[in-house]
N, C-alpha and C positions, 0 to 999 in steps of 0.2 A: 841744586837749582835754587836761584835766588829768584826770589818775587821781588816781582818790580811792580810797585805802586803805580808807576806812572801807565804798564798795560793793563793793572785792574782797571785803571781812570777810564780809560779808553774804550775796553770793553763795557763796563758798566753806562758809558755816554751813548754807546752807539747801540745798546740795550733799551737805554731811555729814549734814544732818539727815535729807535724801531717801534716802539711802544707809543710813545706821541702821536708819529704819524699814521699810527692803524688807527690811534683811538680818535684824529680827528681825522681820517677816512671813515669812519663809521658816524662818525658823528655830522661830517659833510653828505654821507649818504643818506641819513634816517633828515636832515633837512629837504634835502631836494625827493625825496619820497614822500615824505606826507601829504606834498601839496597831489602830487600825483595820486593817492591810495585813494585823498578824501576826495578828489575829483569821479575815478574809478566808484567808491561807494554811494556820491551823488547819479550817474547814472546808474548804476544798480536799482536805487531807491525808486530815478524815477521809473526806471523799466515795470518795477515791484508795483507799484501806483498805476502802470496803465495797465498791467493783468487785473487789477483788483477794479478798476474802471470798468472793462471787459465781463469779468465775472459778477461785478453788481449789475449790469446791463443783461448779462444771461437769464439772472436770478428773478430778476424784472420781467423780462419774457415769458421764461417759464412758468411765472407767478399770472401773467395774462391771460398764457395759454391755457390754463387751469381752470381760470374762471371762463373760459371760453366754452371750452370743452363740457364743464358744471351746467353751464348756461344749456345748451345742446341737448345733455341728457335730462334735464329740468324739460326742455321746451319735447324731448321725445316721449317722456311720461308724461305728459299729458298729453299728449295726440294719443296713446295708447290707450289712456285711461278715456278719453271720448268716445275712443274708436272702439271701444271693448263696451261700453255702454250706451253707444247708438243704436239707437231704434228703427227697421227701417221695416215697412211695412207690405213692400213686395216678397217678401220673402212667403206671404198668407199667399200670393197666388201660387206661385209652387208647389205650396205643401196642398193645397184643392186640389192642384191638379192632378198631383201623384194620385191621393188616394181619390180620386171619383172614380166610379164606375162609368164602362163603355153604357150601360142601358140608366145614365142617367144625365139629366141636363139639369144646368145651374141657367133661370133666367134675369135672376134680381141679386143683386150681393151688398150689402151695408157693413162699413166696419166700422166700431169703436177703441182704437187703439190703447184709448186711456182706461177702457173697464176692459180689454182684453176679451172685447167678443164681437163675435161675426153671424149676422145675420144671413141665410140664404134661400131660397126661395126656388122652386124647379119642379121639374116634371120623370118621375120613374116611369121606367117599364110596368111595371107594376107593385103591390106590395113589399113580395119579397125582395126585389131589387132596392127597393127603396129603407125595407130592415137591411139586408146588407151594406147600402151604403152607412147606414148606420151607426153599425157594427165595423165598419171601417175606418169609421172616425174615431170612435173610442176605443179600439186598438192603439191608437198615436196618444199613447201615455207620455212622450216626451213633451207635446204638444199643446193637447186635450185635454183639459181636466173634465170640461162635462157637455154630455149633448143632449140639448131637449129638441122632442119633434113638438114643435107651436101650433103645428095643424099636418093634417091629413085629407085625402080627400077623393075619390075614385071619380074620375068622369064617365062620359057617357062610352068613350071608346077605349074602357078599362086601363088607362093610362092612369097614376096617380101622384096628383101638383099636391106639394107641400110648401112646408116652409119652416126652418132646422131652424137652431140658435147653437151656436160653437162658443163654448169659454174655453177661452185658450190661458196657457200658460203664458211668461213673458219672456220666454228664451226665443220663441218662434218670430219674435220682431229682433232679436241680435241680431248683428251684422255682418259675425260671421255663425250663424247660425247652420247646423247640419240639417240639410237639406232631404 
């Protein structure tokens, strides 16, 4: 078998030719794509810019909602702390009324909220009802700290008018004070 020069040519041309044309197909395609990818990578970017718009705006929010929220429990402790150190001064009739006795009557009452004492003034059955009531009052250690009798006094129809002094504690003016 003889080689012929002229089919190596030939071959080798149509080698070169095939290779030419891939390499400027490839080369005609990475032109006509770039403009396309960097088009595709421009809306990417901008898609990526409006989550992050999105998300600074969340961020924003949350960050309101925070101080909102701050604000709320700011403004509930101090209702609480009022409310937990409010004074309120009905609560003295109450606690009278529990402990008086049925055989005794209250007919004058003075209070001073700020020395935490109560004046009262009435009329027992007699003595002993009137030491028991007393003795009723300074049982209310939560209350009570001290009770003087100011005066005593027996009338003509063995009934006996006095007139107490109550130093109270300062938990009996809370607010919410156990009754």
């Amino acid at each position: 078998m003889a080689l012929n020069l002229s089919d190596l040519k030939d071959k080798d041309s149509i080698l070169v030719n095939v290779v030419f044309y891939l390499v400027t197909a490839f080369f005609v395609a990475i032109i006509f794509s770039y403009p396309l990818l960097s088009f595709k990578v421009y809306l990417q970017n901008k898609e990526i810019n409006k989550l992050d718009n999105i998300m600074s705006f969340d961020e924003t929010q949350q960050k309101t909602n925070e101080m909102k929220v701050l604000d709320y429990k700011k403004k509930i402790d101090d209702y609480t702390l009022i409310i937990n150190n409010h004074r309120i001064s009905s609560n003295i009739f109450v606690f009278i009324e529990e402990k008086t006795l049925s055989n005794v009557w209250f007919s004058n009452f003075a209070m001073s909220q700020f020395a935490n004492e109560v004046k009262l003034s009435g009329e027992a059955e007699n003595i002993v009802a009137l030491s028991l009531q007393v003795e009723a009052f300074e049982k209310s250690e939560d209350y009570v700290r001290d009770v003087a009798v100011l005066e005593s006094q027996e009338s003509d129809s063995g009934r006996v008018q006095f007139a107490l002094s109550l130093y109270l504690t300062p938990e009996v003016f809370n607010y919410n004070a156990n009754k």
